[in-house]
C-alpha positions in Angstrom: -18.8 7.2 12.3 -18.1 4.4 14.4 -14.6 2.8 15.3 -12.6 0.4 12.7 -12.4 -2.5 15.4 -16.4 -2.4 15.8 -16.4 -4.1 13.0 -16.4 -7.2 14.8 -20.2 -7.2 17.1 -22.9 -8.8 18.3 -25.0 -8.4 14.4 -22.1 -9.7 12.6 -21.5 -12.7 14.6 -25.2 -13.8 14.6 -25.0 -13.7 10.7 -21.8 -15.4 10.9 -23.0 -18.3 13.0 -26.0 -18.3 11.4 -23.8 -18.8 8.1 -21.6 -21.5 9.6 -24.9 -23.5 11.0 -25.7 -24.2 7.7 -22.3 -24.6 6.1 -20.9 -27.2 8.7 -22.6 -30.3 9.8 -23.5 -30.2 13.8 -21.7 -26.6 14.3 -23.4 -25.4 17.8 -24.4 -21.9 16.9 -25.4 -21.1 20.5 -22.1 -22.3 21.9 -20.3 -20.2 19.0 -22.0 -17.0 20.0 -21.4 -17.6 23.4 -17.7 -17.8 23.5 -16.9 -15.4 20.4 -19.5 -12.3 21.7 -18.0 -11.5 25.5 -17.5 -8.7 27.2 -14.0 -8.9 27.0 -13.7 -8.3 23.1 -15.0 -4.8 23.3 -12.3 -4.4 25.1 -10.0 -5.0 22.2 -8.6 -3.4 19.5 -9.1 -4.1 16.2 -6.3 -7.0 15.8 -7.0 -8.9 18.9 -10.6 -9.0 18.4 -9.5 -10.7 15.2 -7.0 -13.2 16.5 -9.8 -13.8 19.3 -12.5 -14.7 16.4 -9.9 -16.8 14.7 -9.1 -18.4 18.3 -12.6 -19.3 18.8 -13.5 -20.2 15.0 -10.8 -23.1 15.5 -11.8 -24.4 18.5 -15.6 -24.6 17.0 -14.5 -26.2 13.5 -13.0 -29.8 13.5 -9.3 -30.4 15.1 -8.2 -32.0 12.1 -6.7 -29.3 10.0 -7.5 -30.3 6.2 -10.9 -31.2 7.5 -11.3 -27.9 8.8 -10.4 -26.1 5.7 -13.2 -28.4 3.8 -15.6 -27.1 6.2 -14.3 -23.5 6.2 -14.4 -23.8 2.0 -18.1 -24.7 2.8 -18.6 -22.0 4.7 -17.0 -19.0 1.7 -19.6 -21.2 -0.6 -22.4 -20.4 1.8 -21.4 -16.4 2.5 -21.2 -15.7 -1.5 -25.0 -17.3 -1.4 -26.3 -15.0 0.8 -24.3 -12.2 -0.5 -22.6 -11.5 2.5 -19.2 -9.8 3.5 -17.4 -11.2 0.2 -14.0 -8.6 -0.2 -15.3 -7.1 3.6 -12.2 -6.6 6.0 -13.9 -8.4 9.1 -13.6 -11.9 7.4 -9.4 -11.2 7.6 -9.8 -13.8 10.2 -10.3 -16.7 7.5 -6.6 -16.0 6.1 -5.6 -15.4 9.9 -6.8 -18.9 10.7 -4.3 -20.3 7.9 -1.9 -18.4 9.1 -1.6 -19.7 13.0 -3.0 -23.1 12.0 -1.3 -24.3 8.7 1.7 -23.4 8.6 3.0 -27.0 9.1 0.6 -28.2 6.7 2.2 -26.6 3.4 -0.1 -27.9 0.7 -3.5 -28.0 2.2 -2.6 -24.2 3.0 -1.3 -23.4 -0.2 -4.4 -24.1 -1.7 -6.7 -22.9 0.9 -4.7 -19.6 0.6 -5.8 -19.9 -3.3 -9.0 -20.0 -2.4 -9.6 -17.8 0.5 -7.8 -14.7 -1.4 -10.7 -15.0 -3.8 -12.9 -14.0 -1.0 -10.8 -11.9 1.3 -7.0 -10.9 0.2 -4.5 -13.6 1.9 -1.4 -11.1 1.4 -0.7 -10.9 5.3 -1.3 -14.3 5.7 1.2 -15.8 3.0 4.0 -13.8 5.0 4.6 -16.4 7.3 4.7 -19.0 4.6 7.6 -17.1 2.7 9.9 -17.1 5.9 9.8 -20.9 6.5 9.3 -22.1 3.1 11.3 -19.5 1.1 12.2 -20.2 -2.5 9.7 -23.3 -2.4 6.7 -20.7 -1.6 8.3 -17.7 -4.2 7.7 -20.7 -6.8 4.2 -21.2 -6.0 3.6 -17.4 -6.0 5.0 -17.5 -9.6 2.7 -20.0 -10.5 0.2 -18.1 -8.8 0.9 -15.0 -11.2 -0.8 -16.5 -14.1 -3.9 -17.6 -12.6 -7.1 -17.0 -14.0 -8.5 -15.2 -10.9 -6.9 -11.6 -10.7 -7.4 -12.0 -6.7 -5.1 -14.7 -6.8 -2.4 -13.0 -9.7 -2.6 -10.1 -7.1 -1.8 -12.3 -4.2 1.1 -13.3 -6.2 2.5 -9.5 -6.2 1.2 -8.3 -3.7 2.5 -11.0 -1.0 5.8 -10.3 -2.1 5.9 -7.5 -1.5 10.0 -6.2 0.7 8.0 -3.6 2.3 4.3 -4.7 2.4 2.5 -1.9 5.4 1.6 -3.8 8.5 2.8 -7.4 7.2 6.0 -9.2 8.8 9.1 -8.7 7.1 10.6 -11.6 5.3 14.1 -10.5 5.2 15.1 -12.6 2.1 13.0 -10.1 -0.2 15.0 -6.8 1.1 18.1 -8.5 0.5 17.5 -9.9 -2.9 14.2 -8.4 -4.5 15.3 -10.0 -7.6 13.8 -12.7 -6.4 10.8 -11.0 -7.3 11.0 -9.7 -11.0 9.4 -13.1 -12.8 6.3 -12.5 -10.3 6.0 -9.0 -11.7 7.5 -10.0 -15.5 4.5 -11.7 -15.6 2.2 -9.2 -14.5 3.8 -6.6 -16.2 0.1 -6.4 -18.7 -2.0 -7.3 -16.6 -5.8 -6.7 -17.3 -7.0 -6.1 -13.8 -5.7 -2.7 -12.4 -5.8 -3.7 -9.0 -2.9 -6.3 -10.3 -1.3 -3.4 -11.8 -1.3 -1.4 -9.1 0.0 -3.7 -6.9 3.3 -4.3 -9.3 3.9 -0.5 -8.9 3.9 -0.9 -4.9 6.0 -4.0 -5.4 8.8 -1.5 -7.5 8.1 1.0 -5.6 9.1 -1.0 -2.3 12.6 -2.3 -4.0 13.4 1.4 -4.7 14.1 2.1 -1.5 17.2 -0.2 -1.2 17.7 -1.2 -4.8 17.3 1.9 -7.6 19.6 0.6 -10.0 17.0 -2.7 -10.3 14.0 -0.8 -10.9 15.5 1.4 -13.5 16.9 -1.3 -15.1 13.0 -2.8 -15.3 11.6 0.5 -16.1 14.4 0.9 -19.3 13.8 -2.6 -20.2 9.5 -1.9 -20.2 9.1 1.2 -21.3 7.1 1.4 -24.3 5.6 -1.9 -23.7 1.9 -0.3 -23.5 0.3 2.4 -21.1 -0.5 0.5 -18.7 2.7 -0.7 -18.4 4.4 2.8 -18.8 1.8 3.9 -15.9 2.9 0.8 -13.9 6.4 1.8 -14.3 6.1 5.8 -13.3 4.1 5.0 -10.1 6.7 2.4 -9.3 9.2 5.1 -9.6 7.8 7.5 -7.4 9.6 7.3 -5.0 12.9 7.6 -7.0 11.2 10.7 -8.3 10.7 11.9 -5.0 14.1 12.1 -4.0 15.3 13.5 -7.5 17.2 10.7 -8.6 19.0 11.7 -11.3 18.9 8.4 -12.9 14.9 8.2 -13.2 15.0 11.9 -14.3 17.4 11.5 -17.0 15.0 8.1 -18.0 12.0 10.3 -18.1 13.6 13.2 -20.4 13.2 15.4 -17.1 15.5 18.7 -17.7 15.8 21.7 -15.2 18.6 23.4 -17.0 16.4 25.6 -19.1 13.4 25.8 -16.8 13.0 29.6 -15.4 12.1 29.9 -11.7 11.0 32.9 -10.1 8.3 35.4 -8.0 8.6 32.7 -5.5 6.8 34.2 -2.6 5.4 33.2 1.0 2.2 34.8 1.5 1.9 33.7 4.7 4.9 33.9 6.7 3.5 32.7 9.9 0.9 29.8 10.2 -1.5 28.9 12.5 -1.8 25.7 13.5 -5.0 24.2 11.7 -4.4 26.7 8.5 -2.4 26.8 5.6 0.5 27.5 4.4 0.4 29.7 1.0 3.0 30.2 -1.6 3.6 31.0 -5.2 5.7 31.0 -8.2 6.8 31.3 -12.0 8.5 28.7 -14.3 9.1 29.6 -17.5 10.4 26.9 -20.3 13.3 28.8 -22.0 13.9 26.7 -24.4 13.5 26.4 -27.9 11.6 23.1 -27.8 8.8 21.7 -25.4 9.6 20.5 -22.0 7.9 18.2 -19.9 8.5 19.7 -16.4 7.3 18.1 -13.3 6.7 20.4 -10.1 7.4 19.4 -6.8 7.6 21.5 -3.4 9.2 20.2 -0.4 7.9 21.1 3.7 10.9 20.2 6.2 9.0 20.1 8.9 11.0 21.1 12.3 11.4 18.1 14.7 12.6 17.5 18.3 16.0 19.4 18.7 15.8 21.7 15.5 16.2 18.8 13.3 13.6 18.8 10.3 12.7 16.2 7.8 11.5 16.6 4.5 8.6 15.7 2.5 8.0 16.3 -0.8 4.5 16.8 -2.7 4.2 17.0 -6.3 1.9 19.7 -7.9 1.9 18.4 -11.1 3.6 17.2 -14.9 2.6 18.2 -17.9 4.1 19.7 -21.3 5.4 23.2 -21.7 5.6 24.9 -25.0 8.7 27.4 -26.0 8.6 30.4 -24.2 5.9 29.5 -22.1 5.3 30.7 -18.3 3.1 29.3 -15.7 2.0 31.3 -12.3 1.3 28.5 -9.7 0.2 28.9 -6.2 -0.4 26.3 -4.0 -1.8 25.9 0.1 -0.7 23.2 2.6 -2.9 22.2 5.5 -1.5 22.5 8.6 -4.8 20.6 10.2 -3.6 18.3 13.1 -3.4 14.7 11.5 -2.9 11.1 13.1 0.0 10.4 11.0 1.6 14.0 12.1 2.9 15.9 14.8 3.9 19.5 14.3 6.3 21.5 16.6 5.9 25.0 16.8 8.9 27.3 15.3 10.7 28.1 11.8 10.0 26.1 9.2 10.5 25.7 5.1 9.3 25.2 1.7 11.0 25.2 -1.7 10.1 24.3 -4.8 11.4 21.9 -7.3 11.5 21.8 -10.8 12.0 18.9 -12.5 14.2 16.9 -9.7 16.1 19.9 -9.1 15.3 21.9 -5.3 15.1 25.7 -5.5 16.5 27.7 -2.6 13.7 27.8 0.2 12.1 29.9 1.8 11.4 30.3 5.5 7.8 30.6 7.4 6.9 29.9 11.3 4.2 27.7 12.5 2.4 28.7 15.6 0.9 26.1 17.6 -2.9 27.2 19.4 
């Protein structure tokens, strides 16, 4: 399996340029090739070798910007004919060239953005837009969020998001994600689940600073419809994560008569690139059913015997009266990118509907 940033080669330039040559009156596809394919761009990573195409795209398409987004409009007409790349991450250089070329040219951008997003997702690229144009470019977003064209409605979510992975930050939306809630008030229903999924990262990211505003949205739509209920819970995870009480109490979440016990490490020390095994009982004491969610938490040891925590849910369902479930569960310890492991104690512990059981201890043995 090859690299992410190869992506962008020799093959998919050809088709591009080929693709442009037809779309753009007088485009030189032999000069094009010439100065996007050099041997410097396989030197890249996957970023600059997109900001390079970008660079080089503008310098082949006309100077004058609105012209230029007629002729790159021209050129999404021509891809979508010969079926090519439509939704594919190496055209992210068609919302990058909006992005370092338009940002002085508000409405022609605005509406290329419309338009591109259809074809790849503009949600990196309408960043920018937010910082300098602010409430101005909010407003268009909320228009945005009835459009007929989910990509666009999910642009509209998704581009607002306070904590959107990789983007810039637009400070405005961590200090006051209310901004956001007509956005998502109108995509509360949506009929495209890649809308509604993006709604529940949106709440999800105002958690983090702002609890008290997503529970007030998730009191205010619950019940509204299952998607909706659905958007709401993922939107909480992280709130349910960190046991807020709050969430719990708004989900009927109860440990008080929830029995814990045979909690056991079965292996006590782990090898690096194995698994970590333990096991349990919960019971439901009551006299009624319970819906019990089960959690376990790894504090991983750090630099200088700190540790920090990480929770993983096992799973929620209903418990009848009396009943008692035996779980056990395994944790890789495989080396991952996102993960370094330091050798010495570490612990687990389970948790039962928000509340964290006492934990237990294993050691991790690096090979």
């Amino acid at each position: 399996m090859g690299l992410l940033k190869d992506i962008y080669n020799t093959s998919f330039y050809k088709e591009l340029a080929s693709c442009l040559h037809t779309a753009v009156p007088g485009f030189n596809k032999a000069r094009f090739l010439r100065d996007v394919d050099v041997p410097a761009l396989y030197d890249m990573e996957l970023k600059a070798r997109m900001r390079h195409t970008t660079q080089v795209l503008h310098a082949h398409l006309s100077q004058d910007y609105p012209t230029a987004l007629q002729q790159i409009s021209a050129l999404l007409v021509e891809l979508r004919r010969r079926k090519f790349g439509e939704y594919a991450l190496v055209f992210m250089f068609l919302p990058d060239y909006i992005e370092c070329y338009g940002l002085q040219h508000y409405g022609p951008s605005v509406k290329a953005l419309e338009e591109v997003t259809q074809f790849i997702s503009c949600e990196f690229a309408v960043r920018p837009f937010l910082l300098q144009y602010g409430d101005k470019m909010l407003k268009q977003m909320e228009r945005w969020s009835k459009h007929k064209s989910p990509h666009v409605r999910r642009l509209s979510s998704e581009g607002a998001r306070p904590r959107l992975p990789w983007a810039i930050a637009v400070p405005m939306l961590k200090k006051d994600p209310a901004l956001v809630l007509p956005i998502l008030e109108n995509l509360k229903q949506d009929p495209d689940p890649s809308v509604r999924k993006s709604v529940a990262n949106n709440l999800n990211d105002i958690s983090k600073e702002h609890p008290a505003l997503v529970l007030d949205v998730a009191v205010r739509w619950k019940g509204l419809g299952p998607e909706t209920d659905a958007i709401i819970k993922h939107g909480c995870r992280t709130m349910l994560k960190r046991g807020d009480a709050a969430i719990f109490s708004h989900y009927a979440l109860d440990s008080s008569f929830l029995g814990f016990s045979a909690f056991k490490i079965h292996t006590k020390t782990v090898q690096s690139g194995d698994y970590l095994e333990f096991s349990f009982t919960v019971k439901n004491n009551d006299a009624v059913l319970q819906k019990v969610r089960l959690e376990y938490a790894i504090y991983y040891r750090m630099q200088r015997d700190q540790f920090t925590r990480k929770v993983f849910k096992i799973s929620e369902r209903d418990m009848l009266p009396g009943e008692s479930q035996n779980i056990r569960r395994r944790q890789s310890f495989k080396p991952i990118t996102t993960r370094r492991y330091y050798e010495g104690s570490h612990q687990v512990a389970v948790i039962l509907n928000g509340t964290e059981q006492t934990p237990g201890n294993f050691v991790l043995r690096l090979t």
